[in-house]
C-alpha positions in Angstrom: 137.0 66.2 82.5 138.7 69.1 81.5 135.8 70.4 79.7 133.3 70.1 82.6 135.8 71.4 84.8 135.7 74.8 82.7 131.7 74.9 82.7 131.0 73.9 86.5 134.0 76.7 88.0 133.0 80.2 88.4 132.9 81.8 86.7 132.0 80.0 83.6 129.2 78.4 85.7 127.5 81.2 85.6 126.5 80.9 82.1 126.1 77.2 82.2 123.8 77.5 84.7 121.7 80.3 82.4 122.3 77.7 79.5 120.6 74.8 81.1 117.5 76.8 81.9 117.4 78.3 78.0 117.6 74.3 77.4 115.0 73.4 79.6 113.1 75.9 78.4 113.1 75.1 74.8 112.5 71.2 75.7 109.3 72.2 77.8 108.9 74.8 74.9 108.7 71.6 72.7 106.6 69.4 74.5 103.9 72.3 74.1 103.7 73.6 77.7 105.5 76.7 76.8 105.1 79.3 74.3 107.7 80.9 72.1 106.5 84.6 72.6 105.3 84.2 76.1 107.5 86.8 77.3 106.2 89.2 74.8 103.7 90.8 76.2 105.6 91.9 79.4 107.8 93.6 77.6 105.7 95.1 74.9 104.2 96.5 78.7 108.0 99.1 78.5 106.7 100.3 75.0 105.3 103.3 76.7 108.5 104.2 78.6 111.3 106.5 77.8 113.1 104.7 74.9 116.2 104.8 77.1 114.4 102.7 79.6 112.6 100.6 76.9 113.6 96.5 76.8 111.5 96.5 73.9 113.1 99.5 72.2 116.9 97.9 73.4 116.1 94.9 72.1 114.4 95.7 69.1 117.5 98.1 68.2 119.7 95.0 67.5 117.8 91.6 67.5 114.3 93.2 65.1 111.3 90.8 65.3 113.3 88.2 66.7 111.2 86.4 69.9 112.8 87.8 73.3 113.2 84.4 74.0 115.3 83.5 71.0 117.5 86.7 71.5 118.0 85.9 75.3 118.9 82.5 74.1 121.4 83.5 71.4 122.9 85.9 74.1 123.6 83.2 76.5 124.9 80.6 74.2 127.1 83.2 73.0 128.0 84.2 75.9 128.8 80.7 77.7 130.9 80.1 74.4 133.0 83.2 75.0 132.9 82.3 78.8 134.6 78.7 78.3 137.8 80.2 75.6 138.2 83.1 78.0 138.4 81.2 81.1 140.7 78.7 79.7 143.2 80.7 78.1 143.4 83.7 80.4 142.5 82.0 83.8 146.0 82.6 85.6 144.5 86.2 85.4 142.0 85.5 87.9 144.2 85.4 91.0 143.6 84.0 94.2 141.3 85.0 97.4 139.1 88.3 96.5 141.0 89.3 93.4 139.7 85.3 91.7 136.0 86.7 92.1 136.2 90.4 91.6 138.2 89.2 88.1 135.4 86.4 87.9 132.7 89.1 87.5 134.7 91.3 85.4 135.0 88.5 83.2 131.5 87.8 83.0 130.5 91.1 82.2 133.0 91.0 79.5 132.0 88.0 77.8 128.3 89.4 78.0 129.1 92.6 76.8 131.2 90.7 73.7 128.0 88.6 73.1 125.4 90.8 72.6 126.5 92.3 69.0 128.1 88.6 68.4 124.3 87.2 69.3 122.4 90.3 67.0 124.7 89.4 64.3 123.9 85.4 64.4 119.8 86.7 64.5 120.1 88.4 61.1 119.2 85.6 59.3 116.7 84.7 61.7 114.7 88.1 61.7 113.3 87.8 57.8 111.1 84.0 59.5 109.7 86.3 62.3 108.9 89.1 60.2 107.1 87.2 57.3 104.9 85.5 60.2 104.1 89.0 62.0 103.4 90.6 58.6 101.0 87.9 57.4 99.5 87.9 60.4 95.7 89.5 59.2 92.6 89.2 58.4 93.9 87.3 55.2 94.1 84.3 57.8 90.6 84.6 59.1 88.4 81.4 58.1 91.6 79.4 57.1 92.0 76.3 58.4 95.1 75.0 60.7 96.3 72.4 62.7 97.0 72.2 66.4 100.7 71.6 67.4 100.6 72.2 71.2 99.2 69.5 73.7 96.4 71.8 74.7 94.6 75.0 73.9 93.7 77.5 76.2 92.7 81.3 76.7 96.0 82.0 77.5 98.3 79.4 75.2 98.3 77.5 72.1 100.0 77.4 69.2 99.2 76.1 65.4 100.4 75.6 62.1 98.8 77.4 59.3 99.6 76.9 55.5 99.7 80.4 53.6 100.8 81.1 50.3 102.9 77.7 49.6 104.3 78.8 52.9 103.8 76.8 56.4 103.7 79.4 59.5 103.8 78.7 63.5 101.0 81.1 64.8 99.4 81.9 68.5 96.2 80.4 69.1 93.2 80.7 72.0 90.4 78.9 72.6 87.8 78.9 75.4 88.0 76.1 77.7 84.6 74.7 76.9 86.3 74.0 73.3 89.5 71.8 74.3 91.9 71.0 71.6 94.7 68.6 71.2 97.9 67.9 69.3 96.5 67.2 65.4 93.2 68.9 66.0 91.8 70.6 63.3 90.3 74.2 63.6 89.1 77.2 62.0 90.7 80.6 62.5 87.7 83.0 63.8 89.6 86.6 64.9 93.2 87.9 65.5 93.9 90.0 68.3 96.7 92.5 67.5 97.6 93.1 71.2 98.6 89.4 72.2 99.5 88.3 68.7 97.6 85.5 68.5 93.6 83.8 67.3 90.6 82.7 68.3 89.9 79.3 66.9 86.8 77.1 66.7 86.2 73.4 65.5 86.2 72.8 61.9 82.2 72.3 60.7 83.2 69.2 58.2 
C-alpha cells in the first residue's frame, strides 16, 4: 500500500503515468502494431535546424544511435525511480496548500534533470546493438533472405529478422499492400531506402 501510495500521489504520478504509456507502448510494440523507430523520422525532420534547437542533435549528444523511443524510455524509468526515493524520503519538504505543488513540480524537474545523464549512462551498452544494425544496413543485405516478425507488412510498417555474418539483426521492412505478409513469412530483401531506414521486400521465388 505504501508503495502505491508513493506512485499514484503527485507528484510521483506524474512519472507513473508516463511509465505506463512507455509500457503500453512496448507491449503494442510487441504484438507488432508498433515500430521501434517510428518516431525517427519526425525527428530526423529537426536535422536541418540550428543544432541548439535540434532534438536530434540533443539527443544524439548523449544517448548515440540509440532508438528515441528507447532513450525516452530509459529517461522515464529513470526518472520515476528517482521520483519514488525522492518523494519518500524528503516529502515533509513539500508543504501544504500552494507551496505542496509548486515543490511538487520542482521536484519533478529535478528528478528529470537527474535522469537524463543517469539514463545516457545506462544506454552505453546499448548504443554498440544499434550501431552494428545501422552500419550493416547496405547493399550487402540486398537479395538476402529474412523472416517476417510483425503481424503485418505495409508501406509504412514492418519489421524482420535478418541473419548476417553469424549475427541475427531486427531490420525495417515495406511492402506494397498487394503483397501482404504475416508473422513467419519468408521474403527477399529487394532495395534499402537510407531516408526511412528500412526495405522493400518481395516473396521468396522457392
Amino acid at each position: 500500500m505504501d508503495f502505491l501510495n508513493l506512485a499514484f500521489t503527485f507528484p510521483t504520478a506524474i512519472f507513473t503515468a508516463l511509465l505506463l504509456v512507455v509500457i503500453l507502448f512496448w507491449l503494442i510494440t510487441l504484438v507488432g502494431f508498433a515500430d521501434i523507430d517510428m518516431f525517427e523520422s519526425d525527428i530526423d525532420i529537426d536535422a536541418d535546424a540550428p543544432p541548439a534547437s535540434s532534438l536530434s542533435s540533443w539527443f544524439n549528444m548523449g544517448f548515440g544511435g540509440v532508438p528515441i523511443t528507447v532513450s525516452f524510455s530509459l529517461i522515464v524509468m529513470t526518472s520515476w525511480l528517482i521520483s519514488m526515493y525522492a518523494h519518500k524520503f524528503f516529502a515533509y519538504l513539500l508543504g501544504d496548500g500552494i507551496l505542496f505543488y509548486v515543490f511538487g513540480i520542482v521536484m519533478v524537474l529535478a528528478s528529470m534533470l537527474v535522469a537524463i545523464p543517469i539514463a545516457a549512462i545506462i544506454s552505453k551498452p546499448l548504443q554498440r546493438f544499434f550501431n552494428s544494425t545501422e552500419t550493416s544496413k547496405s547493399s550487402d543485405f540486398l537479395g538476402l533472405e529474412c523472416t517476417v516478425v510483425t503481424s503485418k507488412v505495409t508501406d509504412t510498417f514492418g519489421q524482420a529478422k535478418i541473419q548476417f555474418q553469424g549475427t541475427e539483426q531486427l531490420i525495417q521492412v515495406r511492402s506494397s499492400n498487394e503483397e501482404p505478409f504475416t508473422s513467419g513469412d519468408t521474403a527477399v530483401l529487394l532495395e534499402y531506402f537510407k531516408e526511412q531506414h528500412c526495405y522493400t521486400i518481395t516473396r521468396t521465388p522457392w
